[in-house]
C-alpha positions as CSV (number, residue, x, y, z in Angstrom):
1,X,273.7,177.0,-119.4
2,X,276.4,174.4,-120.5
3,X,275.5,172.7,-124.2
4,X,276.4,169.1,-123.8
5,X,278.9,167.5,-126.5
6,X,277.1,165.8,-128.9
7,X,277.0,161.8,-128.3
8,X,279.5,160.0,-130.1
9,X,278.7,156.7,-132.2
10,X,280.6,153.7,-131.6
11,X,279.9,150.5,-133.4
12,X,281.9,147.5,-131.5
13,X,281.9,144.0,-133.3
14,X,281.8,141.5,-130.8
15,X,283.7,137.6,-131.4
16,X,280.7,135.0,-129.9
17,X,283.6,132.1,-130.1
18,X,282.5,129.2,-127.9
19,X,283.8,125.6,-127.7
20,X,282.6,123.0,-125.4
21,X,279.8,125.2,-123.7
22,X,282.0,127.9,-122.7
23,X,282.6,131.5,-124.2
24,X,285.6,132.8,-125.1
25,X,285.9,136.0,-122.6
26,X,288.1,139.3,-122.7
27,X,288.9,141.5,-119.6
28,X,288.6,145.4,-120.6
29,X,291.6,147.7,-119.8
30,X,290.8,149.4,-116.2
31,X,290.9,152.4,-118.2
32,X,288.2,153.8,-120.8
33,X,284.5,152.4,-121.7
34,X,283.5,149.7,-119.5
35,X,287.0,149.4,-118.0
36,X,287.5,146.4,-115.9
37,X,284.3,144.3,-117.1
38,X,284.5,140.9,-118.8
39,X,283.1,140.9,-122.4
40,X,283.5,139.4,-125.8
41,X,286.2,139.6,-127.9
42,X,285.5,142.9,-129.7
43,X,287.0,145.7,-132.2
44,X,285.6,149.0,-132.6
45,X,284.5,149.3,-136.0
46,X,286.2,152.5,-137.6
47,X,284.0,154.9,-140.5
48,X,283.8,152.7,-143.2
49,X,285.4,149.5,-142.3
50,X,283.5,146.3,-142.9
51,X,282.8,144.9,-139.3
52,X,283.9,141.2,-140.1
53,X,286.9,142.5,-141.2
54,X,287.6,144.4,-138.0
55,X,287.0,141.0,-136.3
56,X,289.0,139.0,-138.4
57,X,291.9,141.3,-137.6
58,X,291.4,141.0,-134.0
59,X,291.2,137.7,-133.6
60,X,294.1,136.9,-135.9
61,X,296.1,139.0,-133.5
62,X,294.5,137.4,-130.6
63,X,295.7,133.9,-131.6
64,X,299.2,132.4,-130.4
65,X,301.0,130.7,-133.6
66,X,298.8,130.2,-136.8
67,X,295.2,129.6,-136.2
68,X,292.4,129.3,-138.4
69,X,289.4,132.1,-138.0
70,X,286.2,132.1,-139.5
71,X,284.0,135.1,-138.9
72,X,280.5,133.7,-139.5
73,X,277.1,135.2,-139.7
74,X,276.0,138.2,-137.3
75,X,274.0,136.7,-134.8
76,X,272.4,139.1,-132.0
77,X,272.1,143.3,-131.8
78,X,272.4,146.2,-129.1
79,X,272.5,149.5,-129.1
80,X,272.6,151.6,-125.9
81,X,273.0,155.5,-124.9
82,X,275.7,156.0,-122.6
83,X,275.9,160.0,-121.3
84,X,278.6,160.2,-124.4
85,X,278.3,157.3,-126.6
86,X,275.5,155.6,-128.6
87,X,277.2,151.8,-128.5
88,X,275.9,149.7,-131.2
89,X,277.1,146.4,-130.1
90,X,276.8,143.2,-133.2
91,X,277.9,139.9,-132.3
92,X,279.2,137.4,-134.8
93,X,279.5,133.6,-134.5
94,X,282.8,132.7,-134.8
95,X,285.6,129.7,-135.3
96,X,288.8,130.1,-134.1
97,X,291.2,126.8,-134.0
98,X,294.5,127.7,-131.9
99,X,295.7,129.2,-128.4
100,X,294.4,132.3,-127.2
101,X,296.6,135.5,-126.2
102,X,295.0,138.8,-126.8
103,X,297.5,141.3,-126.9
104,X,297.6,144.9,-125.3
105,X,294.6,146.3,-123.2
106,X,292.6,143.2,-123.7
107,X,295.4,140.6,-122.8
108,X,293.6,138.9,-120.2
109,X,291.1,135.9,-121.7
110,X,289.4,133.2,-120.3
111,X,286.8,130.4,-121.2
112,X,283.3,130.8,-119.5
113,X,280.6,128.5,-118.9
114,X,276.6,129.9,-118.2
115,X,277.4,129.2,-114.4
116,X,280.4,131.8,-114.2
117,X,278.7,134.2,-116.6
118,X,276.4,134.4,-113.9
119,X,279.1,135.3,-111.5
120,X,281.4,137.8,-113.4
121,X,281.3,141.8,-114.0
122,X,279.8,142.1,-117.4
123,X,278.3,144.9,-118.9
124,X,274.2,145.2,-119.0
125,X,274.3,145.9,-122.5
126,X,277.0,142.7,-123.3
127,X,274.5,140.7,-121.2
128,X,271.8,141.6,-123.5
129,X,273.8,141.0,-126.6
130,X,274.7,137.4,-125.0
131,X,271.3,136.7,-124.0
132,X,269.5,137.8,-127.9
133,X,272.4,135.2,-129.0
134,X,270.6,133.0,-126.9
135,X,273.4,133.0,-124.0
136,X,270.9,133.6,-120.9
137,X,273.8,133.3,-118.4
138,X,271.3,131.2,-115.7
139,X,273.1,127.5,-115.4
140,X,270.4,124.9,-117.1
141,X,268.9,122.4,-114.4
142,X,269.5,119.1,-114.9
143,X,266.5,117.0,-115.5
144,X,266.0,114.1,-112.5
């Protein structure tokens, strides 16, 4: 019989910028884990490297011109077993003030309200980090 390769761990910290009711959105590369799905900003969090600063790194690069970033507090958790990956998933609330470009793999962004997080392709496991960070994704009915 075949041994399986051991699972590898992969933490991911995960920007939870919103402005105006909306989250700030990534698109993956088609190519890799979760390719092609909508998620939050996030950077894989290498063997001893402090999460927020991961973040902070990202999302400097992520900005067009001078911005300023605040990484705040860790907000919401996941962790899920993939068939060869345990992804712990950490979202932090964050403050960005500038324009967005995300360079590379993750160039494509966009700002999305609960009514079109309902609609797009995201992750089961970024849907549960979004709705612990108390993102449900179901549009809130107006009161009569």
């Amino acid at each position: 019989a075949r041994r399986r390769r051991a699972r590898r761990s992969v933490e991911l910290a995960c920007a939870l910028v919103s402005s105006g009711g909306r989250l700030l959105l990534a698109r993956r590369s088609s190519r890799g884990l979760l390719g092609g799905l909508w998620d939050l900003p996030s950077a894989e969090v290498g063997p001893g490297e402090v999460a927020r600063d991961a973040l902070r790194r990202l999302l400097a690069a992520g900005l067009a011109g001078r911005g300023a970033i605040e990484v705040g507090p860790e907000v919401a958790a996941v962790r899920r077993t993939l068939t060869h990956r345990e992804l712990d998933l950490r979202a932090y609330r964050c403050r960005c003030r500038g324009r967005w470009r995300l360079e590379g793999a993750r160039s494509e962004v966009r700002w999305a309200g609960r009514a079109s997080l309902a609609r797009l392709a995201i992750s089961s496991a970024t849907r549960a980090l979004l709705e612990r960070a108390g993102w449900d994704q179901r549009p809130r009915r107006r009161r009569k």
